[in-house]
C-alpha positions in Angstrom: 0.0 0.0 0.0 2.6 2.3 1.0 4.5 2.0 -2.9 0.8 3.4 -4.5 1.0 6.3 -2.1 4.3 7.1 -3.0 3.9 6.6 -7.0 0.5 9.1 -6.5 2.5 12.6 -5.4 5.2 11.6 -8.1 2.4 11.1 -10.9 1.1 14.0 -9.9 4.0 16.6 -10.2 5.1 14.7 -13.8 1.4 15.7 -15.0 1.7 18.8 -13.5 4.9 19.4 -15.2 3.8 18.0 -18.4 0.4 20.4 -18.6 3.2 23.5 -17.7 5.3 22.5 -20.5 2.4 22.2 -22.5 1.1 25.8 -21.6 4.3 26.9 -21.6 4.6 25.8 -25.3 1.1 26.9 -26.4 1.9 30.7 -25.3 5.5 30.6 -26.6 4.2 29.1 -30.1 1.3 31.2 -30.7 0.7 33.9 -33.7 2.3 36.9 -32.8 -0.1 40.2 -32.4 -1.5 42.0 -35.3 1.1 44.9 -35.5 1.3 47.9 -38.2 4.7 48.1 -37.2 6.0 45.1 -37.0 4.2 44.5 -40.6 5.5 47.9 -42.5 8.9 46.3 -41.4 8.0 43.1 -43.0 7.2 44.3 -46.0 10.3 46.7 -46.1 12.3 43.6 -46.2 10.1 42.1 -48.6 10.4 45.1 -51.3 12.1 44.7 -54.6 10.3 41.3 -55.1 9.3 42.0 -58.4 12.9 42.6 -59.8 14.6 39.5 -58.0 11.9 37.4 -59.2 12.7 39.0 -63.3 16.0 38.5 -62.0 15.8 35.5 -61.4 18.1 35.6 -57.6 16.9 32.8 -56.3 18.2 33.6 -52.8 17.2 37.3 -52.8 13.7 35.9 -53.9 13.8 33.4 -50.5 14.3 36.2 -48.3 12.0 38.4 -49.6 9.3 35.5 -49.5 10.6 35.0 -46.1 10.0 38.7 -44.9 6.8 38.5 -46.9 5.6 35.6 -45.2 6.5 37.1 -41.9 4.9 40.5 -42.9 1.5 37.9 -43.0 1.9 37.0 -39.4 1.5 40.2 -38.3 -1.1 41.8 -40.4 -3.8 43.8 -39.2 -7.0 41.8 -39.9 -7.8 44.3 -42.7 -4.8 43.3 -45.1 -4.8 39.5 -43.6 -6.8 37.8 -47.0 -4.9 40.2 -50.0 -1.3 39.5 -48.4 -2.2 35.6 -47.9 -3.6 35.6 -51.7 -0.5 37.2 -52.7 1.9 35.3 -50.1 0.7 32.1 -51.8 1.6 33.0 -55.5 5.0 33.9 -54.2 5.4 31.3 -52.6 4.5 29.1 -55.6 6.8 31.2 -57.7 10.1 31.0 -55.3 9.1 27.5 -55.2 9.6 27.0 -59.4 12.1 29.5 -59.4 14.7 27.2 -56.7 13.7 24.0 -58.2 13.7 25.0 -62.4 16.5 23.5 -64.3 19.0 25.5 -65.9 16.3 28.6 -66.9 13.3 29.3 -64.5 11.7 31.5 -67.4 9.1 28.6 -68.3 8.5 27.2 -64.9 7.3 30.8 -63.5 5.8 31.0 -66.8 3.5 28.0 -65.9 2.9 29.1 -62.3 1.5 32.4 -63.2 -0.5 30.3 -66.1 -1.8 28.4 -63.4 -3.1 31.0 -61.5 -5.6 32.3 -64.9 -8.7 31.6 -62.9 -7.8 33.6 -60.2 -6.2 36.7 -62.1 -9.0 39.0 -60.5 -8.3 37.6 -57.4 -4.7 38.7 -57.7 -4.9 41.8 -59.1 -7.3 42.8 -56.8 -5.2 41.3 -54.0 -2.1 42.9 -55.2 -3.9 46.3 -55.7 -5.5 46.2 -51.7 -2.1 45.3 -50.3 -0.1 48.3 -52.2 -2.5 50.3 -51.4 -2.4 49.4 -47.9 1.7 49.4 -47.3 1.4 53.0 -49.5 -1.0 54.4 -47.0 0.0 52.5 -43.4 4.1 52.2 -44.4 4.9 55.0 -46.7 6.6 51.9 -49.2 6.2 52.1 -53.1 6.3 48.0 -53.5 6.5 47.9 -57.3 7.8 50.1 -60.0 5.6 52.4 -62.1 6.1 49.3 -64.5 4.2 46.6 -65.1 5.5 43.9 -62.1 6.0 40.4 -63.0 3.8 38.7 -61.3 1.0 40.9 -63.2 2.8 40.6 -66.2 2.1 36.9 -66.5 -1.6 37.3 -65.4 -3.0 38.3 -68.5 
């Protein structure tokens, strides 16, 4: 009798270590706050991504996708769906840029020919979230030129 009165109190610290880790984790682990800041810094990172991607840089383009992505985890709610529209076509695109053979020019070719059906989607996407970084960030993220990824959504 006396060994299950001992094994109790030491089952109960372990789970009550285990559910502290666990909280612990879930705090540590969780989205960080919506911050204008924190998101016109982001994107500061991520600008230029038009010209790496015609440039083809492949690790200029990860870092900017990188930034960009990061730029999405702490969106205000309002630009949350145009930067996750757009975060996922860059994706896709840094995605066929690092894995194309010798010339990437027909495998972003195909990925912006995949996304056809959702050209509006993009556009409109695109045009919400430079309107956004103009207005919250004070950032020009494209050139008075036609970008690339537009370019190929025609």
């Amino acid at each position: 009798m006396s060994r299950k009165l001992t094994r109790l109190p030491v089952l109960a610290v372990l789970a009550a270590a285990a559910i502290g880790t666990a909280a612990t984790f879930t705090v540590r682990h969780r989205s960080p706050e919506p911050s204008v800041d924190r998101f016109c810094a982001r994107m500061a990172e991520a600008e230029g991504l038009d010209q790496s991607l015609a440039a083809s840089d492949t690790e200029q383009v990860a870092a900017q996708v990188d930034a960009l992505a990061a730029a999405a985890r702490v969106a205000p709610g309002e630009i949350r769906p145009p930067i996750e529209t757009i975060l996922g076509i860059t994706e896709a695109l840094e995605t066929s840029l690092r894995t194309a053979p010798r010339d990437p020019a027909p495998a972003l070719a195909q990925v912006l020919q995949d996304q056809q059906t959702g050209v509006d989607q993009v556009r409109a996407a695109g045009q919400a979230l430079q309107d956004y970084v103009v207005r919250a960030c004070g950032l020009q993220l494209g050139e008075t030129s036609t970008p690339v990824i537009d370019s190929g959504l025609r």
